[in-house]
VOPAGU-2260 file (C-alpha; in pm, 1 decimal, decimal comma):
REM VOPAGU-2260
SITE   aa  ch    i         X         Y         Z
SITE  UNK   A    0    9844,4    6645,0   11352,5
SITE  UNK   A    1    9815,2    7012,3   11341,3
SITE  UNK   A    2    9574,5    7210,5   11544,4
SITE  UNK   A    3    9280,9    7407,2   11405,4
SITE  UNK   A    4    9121,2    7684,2   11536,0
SITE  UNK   A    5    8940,3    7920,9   11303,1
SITE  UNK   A    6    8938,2    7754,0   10923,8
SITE  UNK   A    7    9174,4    7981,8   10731,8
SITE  UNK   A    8    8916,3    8036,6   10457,2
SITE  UNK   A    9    8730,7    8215,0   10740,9
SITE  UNK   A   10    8988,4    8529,9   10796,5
SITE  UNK   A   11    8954,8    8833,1   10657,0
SITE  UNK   A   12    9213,8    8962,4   10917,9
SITE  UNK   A   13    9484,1    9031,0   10705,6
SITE  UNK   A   14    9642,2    8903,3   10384,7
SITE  UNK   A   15    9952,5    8682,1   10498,7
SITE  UNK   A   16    9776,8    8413,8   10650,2
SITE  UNK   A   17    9840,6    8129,4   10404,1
SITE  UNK   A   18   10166,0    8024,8   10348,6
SITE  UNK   A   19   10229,3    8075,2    9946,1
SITE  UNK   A   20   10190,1    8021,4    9588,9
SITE  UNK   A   21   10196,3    7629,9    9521,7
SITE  UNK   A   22   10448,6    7746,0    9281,2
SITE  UNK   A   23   10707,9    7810,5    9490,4
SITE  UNK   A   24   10654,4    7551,2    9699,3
SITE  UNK   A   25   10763,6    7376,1    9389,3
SITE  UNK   A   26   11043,1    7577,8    9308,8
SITE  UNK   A   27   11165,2    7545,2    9683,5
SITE  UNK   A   28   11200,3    7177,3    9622,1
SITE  UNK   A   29   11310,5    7191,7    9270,8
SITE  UNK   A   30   11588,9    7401,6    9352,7
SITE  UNK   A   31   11665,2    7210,3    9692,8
SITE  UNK   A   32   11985,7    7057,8    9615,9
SITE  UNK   A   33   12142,4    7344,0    9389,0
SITE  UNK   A   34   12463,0    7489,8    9553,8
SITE  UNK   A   35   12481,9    7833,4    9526,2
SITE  UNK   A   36   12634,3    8132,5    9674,3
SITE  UNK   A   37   12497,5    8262,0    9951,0
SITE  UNK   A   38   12401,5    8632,2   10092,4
SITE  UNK   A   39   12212,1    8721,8    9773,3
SITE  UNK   A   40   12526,0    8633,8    9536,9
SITE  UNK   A   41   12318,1    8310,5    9383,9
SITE  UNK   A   42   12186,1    8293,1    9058,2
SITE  UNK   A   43   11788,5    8297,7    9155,9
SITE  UNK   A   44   11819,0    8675,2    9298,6
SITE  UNK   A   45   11996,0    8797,2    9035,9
SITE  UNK   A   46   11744,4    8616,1    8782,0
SITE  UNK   A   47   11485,9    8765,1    8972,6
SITE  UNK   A   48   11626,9    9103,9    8996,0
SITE  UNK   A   49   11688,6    9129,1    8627,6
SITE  UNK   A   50   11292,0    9050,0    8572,6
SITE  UNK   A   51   11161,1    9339,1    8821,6
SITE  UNK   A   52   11409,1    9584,7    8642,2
SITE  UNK   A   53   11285,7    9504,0    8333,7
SITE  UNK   A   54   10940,8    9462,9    8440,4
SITE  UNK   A   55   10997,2    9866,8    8617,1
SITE  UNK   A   56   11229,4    9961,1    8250,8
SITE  UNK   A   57   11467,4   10106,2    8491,4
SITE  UNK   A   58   11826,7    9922,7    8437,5
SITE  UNK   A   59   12040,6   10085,8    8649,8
SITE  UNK   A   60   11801,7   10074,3    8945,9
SITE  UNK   A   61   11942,5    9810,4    9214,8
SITE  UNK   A   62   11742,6    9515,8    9416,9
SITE  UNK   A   63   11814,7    9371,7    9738,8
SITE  UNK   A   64   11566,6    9127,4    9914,5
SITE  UNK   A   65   11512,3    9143,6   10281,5
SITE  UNK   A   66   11294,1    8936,4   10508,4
SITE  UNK   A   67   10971,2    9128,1   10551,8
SITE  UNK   A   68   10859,4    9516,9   10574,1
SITE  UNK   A   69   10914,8    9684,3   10878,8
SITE  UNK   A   70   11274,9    9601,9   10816,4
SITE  UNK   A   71   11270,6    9702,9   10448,3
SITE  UNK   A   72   11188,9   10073,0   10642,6
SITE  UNK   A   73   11405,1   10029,9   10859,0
SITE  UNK   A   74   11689,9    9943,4   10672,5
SITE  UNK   A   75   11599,3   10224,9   10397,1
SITE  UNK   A   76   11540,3   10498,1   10621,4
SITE  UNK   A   77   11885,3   10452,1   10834,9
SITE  UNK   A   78   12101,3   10404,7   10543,7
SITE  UNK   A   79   11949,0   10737,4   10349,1
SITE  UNK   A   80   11944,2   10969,8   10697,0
SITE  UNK   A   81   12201,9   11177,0   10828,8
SITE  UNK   A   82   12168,6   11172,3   11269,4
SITE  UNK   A   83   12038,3   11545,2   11235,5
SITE  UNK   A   84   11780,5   11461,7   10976,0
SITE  UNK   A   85   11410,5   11332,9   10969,0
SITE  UNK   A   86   11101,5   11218,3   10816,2
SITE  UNK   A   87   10775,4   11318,2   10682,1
SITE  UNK   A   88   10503,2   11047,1   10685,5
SITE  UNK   A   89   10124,4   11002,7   10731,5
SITE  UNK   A   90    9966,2   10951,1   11049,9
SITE  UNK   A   91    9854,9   10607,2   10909,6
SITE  UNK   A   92   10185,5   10512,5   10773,2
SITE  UNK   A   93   10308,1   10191,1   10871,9
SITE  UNK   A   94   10648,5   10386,3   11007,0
SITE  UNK   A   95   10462,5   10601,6   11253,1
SITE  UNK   A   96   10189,6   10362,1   11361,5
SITE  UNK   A   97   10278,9    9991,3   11365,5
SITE  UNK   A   98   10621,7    9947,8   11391,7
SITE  UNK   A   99   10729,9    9992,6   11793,7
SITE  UNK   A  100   10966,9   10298,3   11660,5
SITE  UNK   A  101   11189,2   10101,3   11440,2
SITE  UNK   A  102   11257,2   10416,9   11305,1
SITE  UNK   A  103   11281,2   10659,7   11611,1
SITE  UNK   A  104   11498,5   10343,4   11774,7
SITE  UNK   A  105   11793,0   10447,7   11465,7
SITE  UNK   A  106   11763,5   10829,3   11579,9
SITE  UNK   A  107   11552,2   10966,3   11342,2
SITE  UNK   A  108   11184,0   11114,6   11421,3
SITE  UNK   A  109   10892,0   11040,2   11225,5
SITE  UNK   A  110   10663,9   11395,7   11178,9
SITE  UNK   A  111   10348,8   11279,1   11132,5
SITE  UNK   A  112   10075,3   11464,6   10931,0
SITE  UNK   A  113    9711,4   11416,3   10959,3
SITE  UNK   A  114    9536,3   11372,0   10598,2
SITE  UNK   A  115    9177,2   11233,1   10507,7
SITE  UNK   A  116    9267,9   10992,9   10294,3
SITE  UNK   A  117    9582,3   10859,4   10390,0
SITE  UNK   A  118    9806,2   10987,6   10118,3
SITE  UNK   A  119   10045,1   11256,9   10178,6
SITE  UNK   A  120   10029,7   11617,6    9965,2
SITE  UNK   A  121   10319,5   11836,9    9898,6
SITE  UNK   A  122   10100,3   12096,8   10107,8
SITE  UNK   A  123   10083,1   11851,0   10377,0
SITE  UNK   A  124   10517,6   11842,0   10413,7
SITE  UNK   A  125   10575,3   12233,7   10307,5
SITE  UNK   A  126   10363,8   12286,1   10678,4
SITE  UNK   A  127   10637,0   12079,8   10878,1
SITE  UNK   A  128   10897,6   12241,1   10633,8
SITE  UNK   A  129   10775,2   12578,2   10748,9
SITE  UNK   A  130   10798,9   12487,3   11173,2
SITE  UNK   A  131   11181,4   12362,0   11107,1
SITE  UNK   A  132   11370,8   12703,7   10998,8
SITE  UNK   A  133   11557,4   12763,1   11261,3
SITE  UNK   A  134   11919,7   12574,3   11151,4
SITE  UNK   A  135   12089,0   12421,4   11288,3
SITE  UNK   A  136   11896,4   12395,8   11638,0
SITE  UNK   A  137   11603,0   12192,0   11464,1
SITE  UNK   A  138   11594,0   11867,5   11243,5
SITE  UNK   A  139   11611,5   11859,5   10925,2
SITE  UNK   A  140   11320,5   11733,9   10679,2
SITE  UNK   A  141   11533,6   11476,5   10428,4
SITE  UNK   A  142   11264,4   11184,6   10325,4
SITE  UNK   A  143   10914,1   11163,6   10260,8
SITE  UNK   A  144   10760,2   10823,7   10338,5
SITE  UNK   A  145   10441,8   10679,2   10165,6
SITE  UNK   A  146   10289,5   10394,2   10133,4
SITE  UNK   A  147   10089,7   10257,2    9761,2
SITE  UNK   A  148    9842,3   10122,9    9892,3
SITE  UNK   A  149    9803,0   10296,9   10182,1
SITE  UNK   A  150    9722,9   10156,0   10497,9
SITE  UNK   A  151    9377,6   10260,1   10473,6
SITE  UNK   A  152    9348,1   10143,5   10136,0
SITE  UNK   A  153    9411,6   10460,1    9933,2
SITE  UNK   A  154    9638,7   10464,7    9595,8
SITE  UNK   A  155    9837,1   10736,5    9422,0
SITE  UNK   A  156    9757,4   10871,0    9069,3
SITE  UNK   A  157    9998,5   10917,8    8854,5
SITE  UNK   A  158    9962,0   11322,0    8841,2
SITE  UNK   A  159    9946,2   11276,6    9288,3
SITE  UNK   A  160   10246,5   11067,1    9235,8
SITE  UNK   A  161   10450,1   11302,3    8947,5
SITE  UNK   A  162   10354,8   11600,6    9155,2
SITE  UNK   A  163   10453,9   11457,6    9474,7
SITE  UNK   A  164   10804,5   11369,9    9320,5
SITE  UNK   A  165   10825,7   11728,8    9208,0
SITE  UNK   A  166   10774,4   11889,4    9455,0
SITE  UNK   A  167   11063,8   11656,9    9684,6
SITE  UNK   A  168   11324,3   11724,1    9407,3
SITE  UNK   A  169   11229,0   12074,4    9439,3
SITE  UNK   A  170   11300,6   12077,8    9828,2
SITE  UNK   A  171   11582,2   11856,5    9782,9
SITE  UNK   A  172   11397,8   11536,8    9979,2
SITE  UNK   A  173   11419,8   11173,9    9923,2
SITE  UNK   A  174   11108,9   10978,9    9827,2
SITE  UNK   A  175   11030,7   10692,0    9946,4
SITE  UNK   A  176   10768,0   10477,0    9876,1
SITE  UNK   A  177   10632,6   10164,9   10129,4
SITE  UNK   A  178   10516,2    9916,0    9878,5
SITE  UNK   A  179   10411,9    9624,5   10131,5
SITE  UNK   A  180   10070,5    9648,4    9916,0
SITE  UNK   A  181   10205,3    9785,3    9559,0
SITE  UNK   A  182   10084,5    9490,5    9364,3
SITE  UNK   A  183    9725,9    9531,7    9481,5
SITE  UNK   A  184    9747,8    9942,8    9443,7
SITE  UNK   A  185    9920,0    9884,7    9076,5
SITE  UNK   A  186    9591,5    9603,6    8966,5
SITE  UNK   A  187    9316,2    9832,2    9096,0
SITE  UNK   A  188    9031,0    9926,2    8928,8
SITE  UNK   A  189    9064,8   10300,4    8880,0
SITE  UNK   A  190    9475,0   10242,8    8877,9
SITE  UNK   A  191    9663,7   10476,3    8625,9
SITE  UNK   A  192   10052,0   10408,8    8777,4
SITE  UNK   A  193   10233,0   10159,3    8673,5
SITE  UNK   A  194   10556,9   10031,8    8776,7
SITE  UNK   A  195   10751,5   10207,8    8514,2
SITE  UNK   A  196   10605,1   10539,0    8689,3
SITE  UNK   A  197   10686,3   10395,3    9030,7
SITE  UNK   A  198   11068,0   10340,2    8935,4
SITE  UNK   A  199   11066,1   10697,0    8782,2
SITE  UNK   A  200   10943,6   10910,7    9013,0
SITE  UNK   A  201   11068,8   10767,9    9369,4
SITE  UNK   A  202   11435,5   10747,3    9509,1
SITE  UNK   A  203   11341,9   10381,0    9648,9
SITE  UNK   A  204   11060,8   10178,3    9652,5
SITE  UNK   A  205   11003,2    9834,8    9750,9
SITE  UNK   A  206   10794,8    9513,3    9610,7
SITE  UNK   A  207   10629,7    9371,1    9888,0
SITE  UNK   A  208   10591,3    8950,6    9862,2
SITE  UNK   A  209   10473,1    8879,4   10207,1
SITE  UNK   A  210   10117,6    9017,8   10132,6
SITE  UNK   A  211   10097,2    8847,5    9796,9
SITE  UNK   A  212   10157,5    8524,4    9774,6
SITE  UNK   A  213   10539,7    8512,0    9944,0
SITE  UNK   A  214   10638,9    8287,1   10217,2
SITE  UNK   A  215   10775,1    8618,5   10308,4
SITE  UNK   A  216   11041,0    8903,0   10183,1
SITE  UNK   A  217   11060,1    9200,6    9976,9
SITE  UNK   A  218   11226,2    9324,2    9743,6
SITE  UNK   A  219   11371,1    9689,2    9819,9
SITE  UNK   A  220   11446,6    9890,6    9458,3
SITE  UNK   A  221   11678,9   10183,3    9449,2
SITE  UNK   A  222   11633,0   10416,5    9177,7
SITE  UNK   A  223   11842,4   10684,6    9311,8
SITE  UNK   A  224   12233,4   10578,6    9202,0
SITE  UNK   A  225   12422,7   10789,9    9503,5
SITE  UNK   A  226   12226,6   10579,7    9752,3
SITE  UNK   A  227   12339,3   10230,1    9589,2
SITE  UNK   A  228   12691,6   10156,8    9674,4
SITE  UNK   A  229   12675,9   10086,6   10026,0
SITE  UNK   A  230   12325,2   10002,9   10115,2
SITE  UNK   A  231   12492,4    9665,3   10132,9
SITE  UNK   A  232   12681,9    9730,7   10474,5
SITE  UNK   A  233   12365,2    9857,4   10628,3
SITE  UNK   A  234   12155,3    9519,9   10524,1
SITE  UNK   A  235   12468,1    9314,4   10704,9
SITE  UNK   A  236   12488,3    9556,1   10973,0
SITE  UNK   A  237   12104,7    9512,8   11101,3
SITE  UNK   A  238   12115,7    9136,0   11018,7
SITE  UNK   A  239   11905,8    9145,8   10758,0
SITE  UNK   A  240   12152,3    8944,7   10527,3
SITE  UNK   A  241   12021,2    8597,6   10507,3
SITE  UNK   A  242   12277,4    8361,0   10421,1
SITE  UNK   A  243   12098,4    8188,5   10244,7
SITE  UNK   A  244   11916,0    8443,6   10032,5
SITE  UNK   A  245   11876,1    8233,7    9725,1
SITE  UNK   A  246   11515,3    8169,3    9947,5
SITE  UNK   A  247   11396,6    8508,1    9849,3
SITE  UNK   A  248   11558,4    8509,1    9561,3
SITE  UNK   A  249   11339,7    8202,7    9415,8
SITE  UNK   A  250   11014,0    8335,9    9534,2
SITE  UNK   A  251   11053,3    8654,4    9315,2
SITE  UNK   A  252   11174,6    8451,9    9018,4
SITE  UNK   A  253   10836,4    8276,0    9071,8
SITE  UNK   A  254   10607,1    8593,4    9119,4
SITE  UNK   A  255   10781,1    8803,1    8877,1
SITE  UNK   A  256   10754,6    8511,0    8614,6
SITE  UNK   A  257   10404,3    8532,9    8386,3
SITE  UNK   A  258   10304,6    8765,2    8609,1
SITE  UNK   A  259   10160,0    8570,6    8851,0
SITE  UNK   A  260   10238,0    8883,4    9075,6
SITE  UNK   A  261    9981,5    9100,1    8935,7
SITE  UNK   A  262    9735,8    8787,3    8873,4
SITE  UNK   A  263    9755,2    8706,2    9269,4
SITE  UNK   A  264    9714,2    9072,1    9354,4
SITE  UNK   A  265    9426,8    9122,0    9129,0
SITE  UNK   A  266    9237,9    8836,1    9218,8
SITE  UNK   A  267    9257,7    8965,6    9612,8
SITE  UNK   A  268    9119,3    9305,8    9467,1
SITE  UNK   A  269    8830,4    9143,5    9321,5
SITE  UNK   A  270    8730,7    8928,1    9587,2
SITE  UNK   A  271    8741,2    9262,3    9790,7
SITE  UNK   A  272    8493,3    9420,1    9563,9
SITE  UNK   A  273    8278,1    9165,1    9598,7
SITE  UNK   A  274    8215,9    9220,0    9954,7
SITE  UNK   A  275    8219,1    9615,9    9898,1
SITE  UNK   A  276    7960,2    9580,8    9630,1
SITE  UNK   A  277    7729,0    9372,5    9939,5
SITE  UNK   A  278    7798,0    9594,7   10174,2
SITE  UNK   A  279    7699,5    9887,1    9986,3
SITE  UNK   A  280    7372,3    9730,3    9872,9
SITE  UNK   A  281    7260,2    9692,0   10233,9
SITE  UNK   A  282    7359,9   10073,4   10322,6
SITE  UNK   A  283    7691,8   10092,0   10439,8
SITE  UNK   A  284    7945,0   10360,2   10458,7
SITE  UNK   A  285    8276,7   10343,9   10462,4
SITE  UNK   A  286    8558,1   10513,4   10590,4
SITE  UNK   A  287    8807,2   10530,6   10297,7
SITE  UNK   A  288    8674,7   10476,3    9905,7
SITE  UNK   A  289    8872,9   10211,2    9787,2
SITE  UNK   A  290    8906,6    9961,3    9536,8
SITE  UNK   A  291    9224,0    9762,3    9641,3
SITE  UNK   A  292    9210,4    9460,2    9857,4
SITE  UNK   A  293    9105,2    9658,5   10168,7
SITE  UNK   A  294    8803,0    9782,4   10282,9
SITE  UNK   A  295    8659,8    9962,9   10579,9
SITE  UNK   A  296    8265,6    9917,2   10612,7
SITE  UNK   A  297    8123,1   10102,9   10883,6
SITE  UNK   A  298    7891,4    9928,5   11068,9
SITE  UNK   A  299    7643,4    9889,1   11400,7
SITE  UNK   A  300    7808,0    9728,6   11718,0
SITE  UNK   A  301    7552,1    9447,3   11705,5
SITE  UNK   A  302    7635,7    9398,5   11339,2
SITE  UNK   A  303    7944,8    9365,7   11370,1
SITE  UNK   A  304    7915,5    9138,6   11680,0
SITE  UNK   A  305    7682,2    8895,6   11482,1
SITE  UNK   A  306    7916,7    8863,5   11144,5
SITE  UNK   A  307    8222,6    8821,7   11416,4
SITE  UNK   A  308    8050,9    8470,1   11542,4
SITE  UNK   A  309    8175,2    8342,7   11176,9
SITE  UNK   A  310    8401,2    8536,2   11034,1
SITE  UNK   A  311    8788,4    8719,4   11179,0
SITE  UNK   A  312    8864,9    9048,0   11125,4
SITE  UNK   A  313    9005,4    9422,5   11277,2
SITE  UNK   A  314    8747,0    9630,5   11447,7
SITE  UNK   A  315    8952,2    9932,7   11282,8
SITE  UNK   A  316    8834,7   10259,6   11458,9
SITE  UNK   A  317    8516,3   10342,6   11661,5
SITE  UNK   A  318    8294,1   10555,1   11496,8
SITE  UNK   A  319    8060,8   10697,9   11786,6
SITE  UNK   A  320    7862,7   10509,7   12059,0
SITE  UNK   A  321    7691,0   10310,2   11818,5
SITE  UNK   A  322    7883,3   10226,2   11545,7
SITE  UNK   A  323    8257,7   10122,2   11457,4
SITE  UNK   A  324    8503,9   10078,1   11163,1
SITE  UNK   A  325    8595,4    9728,3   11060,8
SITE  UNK   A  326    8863,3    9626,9   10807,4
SITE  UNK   A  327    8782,6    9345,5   10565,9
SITE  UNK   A  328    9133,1    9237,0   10414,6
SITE  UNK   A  329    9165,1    8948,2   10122,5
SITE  UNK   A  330    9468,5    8760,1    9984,7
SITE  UNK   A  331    9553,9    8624,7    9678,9
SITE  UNK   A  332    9434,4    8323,1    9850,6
SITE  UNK   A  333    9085,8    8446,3    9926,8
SITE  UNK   A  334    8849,4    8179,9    9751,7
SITE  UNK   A  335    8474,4    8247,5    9623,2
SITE  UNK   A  336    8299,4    8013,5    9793,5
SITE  UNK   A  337    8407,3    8198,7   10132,3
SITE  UNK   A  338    8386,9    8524,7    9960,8
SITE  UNK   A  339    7994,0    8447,0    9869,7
SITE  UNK   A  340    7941,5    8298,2   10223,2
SITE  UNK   A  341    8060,0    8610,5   10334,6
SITE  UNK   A  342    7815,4    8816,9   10143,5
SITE  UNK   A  343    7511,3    8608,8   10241,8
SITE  UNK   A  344    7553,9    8659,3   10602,9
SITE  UNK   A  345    7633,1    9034,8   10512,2
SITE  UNK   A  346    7291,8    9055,1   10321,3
SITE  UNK   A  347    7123,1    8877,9   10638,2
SITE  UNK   A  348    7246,9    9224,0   10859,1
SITE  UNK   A  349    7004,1    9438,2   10637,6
């Protein structure tokens, strides 16, 4: 017997909290007693590599799973940086907020830059370009980090995202995009990128599974060919190597096949916009417009306090005295029932 505290159904706290896809449950067991080389070398990653390169039209891109997101960073960001150089990220990036200094731990600083909507501008890096002139006695700008979706929600058009890539070719930076949350950025709504784009105009990217439908891992893409050859020694080097990687590799065989990828992340978007569309018809603001599966209703303290005796999720930022930010997250798990149970007591706070 297992214990059971809140019902699953009942968290809107973040969008790993179910296991995964019954499907590769199934394919776990399927494949149990296959022998196959280990590290990566086995024949479900590179099946599943050749379907997100084809999916992305970018063959001589490279994949390499890894275990979960804050080490994708990691690993990215030490292998591409020089110990003199730096990076430019959002205030809300995952990088400069959540991650204990992963990054800062390797040696290289995070400048963070505030912006409204949590996607960065080519404005927005040319001001911490303009602060670090004085070579060689201060860093040296060499990555841009963002994140589609961003942490707050947000996604990149394709003219932010062509622009953006641009303007880091221009200054000689590497772009790099955090894509714990691409599958739910690439299935929204108003959405005009689509992987292709991704692929074309950043150095690396990666396909986050842990957030959509995974057991866990994701799947790091480099576009860039000069960083390829020996990202290898940095994966072993930080122990990121699983032996047996043929575990990832099945679970992206799985998502990337049909397309249950985008399927899972679009039905978490919808089930989001559900609950936007109630909260908005009893008056609510919001602190980011978005249309992925986040969403940050800004609501009274007693509101809040009454929908918390049913339901689990972040109290994201205070707002004043009065009032506060909460973030509503769903998965590719998130099921109707719960979503209209949701909305009901949300229609009861009018």
């Amino acid at each position: 017997n297992y214990p059971e505290t809140v019902p699953i159904s009942h968290l809107f706290k973040n969008d790993y909290s179910e296991g995964c896809h019954p499907s590769i449950l199934e394919a776990l067991m399927r494949t149990n007693f296959s022998q196959q080389n280990g590290y990566g070398l086995d024949d479900y990653c590179a099946e599943a590599e050749k379907l997100i390169l084809q999916k992305a039209n970018a063959p001589h891109s490279k994949v390499h799973f890894v275990s979960g997101g804050t080490q994708a960073n990691l690993l990215v960001i030490s292998a591409i940086l020089r110990p003199h150089e730096s990076v430019v990220s959002a205030t809300t990036g995952h990088i400069f907020t959540n991650e204990a200094g992963a990054i800062e731990a390797t040696g290289h600083k995070v400048h963070g830059v505030e912006t409204p909507d949590g996607k960065l501008k080519p404005e927005d890096i040319q001001k911490v370009l303009d602060v670090h002139t004085n070579v060689p006695h201060q860093l040296k700008q060499k990555l841009v980090y963002i994140s589609n979706s961003t942490e707050i929600g947000t996604i990149y058009t394709k003219k932010e995202l062509e622009y953006l890539s641009n303007f880091c070719k221009e200054k000689n930076l590497y772009l790099f995009m955090d894509g714990a949350r691409l599958g739910h950025a690439l299935t929204a709504e108003s959405n005009d990128v689509t992987l292709e784009d991704v692929a074309k105009f950043t150095d690396v990217f990666y396909l986050g599974g842990t957030k959509n439908g995974a057991l866990l891992g994701e799947a790091i893409i480099i576009n860039r060919q000069s960083l390829q050859e020996e990202f290898g020694f940095h994966i072993k080097q930080k122990g990121a190597m699983l032996a047996k990687g043929r575990l990832l590799g099945i679970q992206f065989q799985e998502l990337m096949k049909d397309d249950l990828y985008w399927d899972l992340a679009k039905h978490a978007n919808q089930q989001a916009m559900k609950i936007k569309q109630t909260f908005k018809e009893i008056g609510c603001e919001f602190l980011a417009e978005t249309d992925t599966n986040q969403i940050f209703p800004i609501l009274e303290n007693s509101q809040i306090e009454k929908l918390s005796e049913q339901f689990d999720f972040y109290v994201w930022k205070k707002i004043d005295a009065q009032k506060s930010a909460i973030r509503i997250i769903t998965s590719w798990a998130t099921e109707t029932e719960v979503v209209e149970r949701f909305c009901q007591e949300i229609l009861r706070l009018k």
